[in-house]
C-alpha positions as CSV (number, residue, x, y, z in Angstrom):
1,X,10.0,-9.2,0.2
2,X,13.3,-9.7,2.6
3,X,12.7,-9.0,5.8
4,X,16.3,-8.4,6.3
5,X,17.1,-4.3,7.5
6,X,19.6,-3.2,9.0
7,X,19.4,-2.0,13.2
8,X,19.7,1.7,12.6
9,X,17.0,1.8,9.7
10,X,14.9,-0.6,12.2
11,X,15.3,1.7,14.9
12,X,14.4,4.6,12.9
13,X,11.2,2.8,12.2
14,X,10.2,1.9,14.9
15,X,10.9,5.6,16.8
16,X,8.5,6.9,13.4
17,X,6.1,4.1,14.3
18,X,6.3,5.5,18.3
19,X,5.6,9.6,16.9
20,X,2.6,8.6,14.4
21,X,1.1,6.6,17.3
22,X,1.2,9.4,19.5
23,X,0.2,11.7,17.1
24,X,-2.8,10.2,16.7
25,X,-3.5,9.6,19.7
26,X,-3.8,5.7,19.6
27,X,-2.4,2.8,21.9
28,X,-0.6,-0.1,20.3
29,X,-3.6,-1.6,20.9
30,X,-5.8,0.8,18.4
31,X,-2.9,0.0,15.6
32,X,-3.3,-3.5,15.9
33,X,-7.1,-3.6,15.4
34,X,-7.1,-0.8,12.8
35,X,-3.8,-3.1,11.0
36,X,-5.4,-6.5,11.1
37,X,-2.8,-7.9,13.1
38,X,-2.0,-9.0,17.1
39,X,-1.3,-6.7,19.8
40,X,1.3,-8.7,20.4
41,X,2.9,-7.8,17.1
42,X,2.7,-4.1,17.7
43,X,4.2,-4.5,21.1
44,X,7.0,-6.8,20.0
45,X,7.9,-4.4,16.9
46,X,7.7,-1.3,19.0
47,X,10.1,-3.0,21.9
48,X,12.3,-4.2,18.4
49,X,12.2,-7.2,19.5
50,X,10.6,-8.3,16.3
51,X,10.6,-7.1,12.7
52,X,7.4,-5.7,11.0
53,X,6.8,-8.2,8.3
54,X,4.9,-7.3,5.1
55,X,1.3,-8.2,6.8
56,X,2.1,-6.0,9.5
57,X,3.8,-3.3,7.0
58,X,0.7,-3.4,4.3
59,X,-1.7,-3.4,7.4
60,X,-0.1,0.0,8.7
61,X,-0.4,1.5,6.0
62,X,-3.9,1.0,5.2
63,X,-4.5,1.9,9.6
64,X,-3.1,5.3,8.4
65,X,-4.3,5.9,4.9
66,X,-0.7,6.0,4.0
67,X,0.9,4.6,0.6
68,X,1.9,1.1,1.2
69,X,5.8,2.4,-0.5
70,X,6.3,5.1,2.5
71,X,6.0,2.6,5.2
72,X,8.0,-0.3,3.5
73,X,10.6,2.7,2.8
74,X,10.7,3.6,6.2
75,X,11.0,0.1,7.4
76,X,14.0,-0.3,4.8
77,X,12.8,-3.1,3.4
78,X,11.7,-1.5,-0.2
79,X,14.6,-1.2,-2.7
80,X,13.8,0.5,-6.0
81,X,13.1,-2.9,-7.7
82,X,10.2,-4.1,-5.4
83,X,8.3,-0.2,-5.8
84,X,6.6,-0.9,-9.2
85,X,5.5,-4.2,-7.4
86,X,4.1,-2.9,-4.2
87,X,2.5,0.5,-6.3
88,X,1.1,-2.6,-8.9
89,X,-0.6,-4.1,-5.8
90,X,-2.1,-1.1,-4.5
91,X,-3.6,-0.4,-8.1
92,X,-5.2,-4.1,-7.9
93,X,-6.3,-3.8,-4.6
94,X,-8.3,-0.7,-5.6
95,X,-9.6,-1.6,-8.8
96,X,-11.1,-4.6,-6.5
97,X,-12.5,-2.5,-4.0
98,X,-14.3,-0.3,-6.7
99,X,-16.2,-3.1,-8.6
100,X,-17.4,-4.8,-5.5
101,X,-19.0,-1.8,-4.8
102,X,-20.8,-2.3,-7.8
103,X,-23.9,-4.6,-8.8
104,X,-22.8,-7.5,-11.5
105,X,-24.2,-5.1,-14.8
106,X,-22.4,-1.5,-12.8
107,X,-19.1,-4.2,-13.0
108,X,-19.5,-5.5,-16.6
109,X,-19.8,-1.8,-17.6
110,X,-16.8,-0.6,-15.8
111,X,-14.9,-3.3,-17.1
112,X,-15.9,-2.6,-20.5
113,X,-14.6,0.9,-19.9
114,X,-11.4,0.3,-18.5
115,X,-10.5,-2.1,-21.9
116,X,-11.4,0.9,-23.8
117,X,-9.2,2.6,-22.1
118,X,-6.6,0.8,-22.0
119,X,-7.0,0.5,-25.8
120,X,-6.9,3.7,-26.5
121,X,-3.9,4.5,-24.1
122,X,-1.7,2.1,-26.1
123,X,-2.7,3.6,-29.2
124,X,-2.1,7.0,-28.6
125,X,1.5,5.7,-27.0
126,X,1.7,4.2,-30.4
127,X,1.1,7.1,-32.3
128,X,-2.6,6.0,-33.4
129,X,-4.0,9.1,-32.4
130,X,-3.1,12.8,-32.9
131,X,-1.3,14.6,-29.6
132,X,-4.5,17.0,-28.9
133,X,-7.2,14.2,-29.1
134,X,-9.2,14.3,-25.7
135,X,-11.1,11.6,-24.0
């Protein structure tokens, strides 16, 4: 991702970043811990001395149970390209998160599930299957 914007997008971000902070209540400090990344970070983004890199982007967004796509939009750095990318991450990351919540046979099954799935999505986008068939 470019980490190119331009100022008035930046500071747009960054006066957003300022309300949703204060909205919750939280100290730079609280964003940082909740982000994954340094207080300094928050502090040098928030004083735009510093742009909010993708760690620092992705990490915000999970602090405030957004969409990782708003917050890269807000920070201008997303263009229309790079959404399928960023919404393809998000899909892996919580396909991960759900089988390691699972024991090894609970993960082989759900697995197993998905391929059928996705089998019987591509057939009924091919045609396969007649329109009213239900899962």
């Amino acid at each position: 991702m470019d980490n190119r914007r331009d100022p008035a997008q930046g500071n747009a971000f960054t006066k957003w970043l300022q309300r949703e902070l204060d909205a919750r209540r939280w100290q730079p400090k609280d964003l940082a811990d909740a982000a994954g990344v340094s207080l300094n970070q928050v502090l040098l983004v928030l004083k735009h001395e510093r742009n909010p890199g993708d760690k620092f982007l992705r990490g915000t967004a999970a602090a405030f149970g957004m969409p990782q796509e708003t917050i890269f939009r807000l920070a201008g750095l997303l263009t229309d390209g790079e959404i399928d990318d960023v919404k393809e991450d998000e899909a892996a990351r919580k396909i991960k998160q759900l089988l390691a919540a699972l024991d090894p046979q609970g993960r082989e099954r759900a697995i197993r599930l998905l391929e059928q799935y996705v089998r019987d999505h591509a057939a009924s986008a091919a045609g396969a299957y007649p329109a009213n068939r239900q899962a």
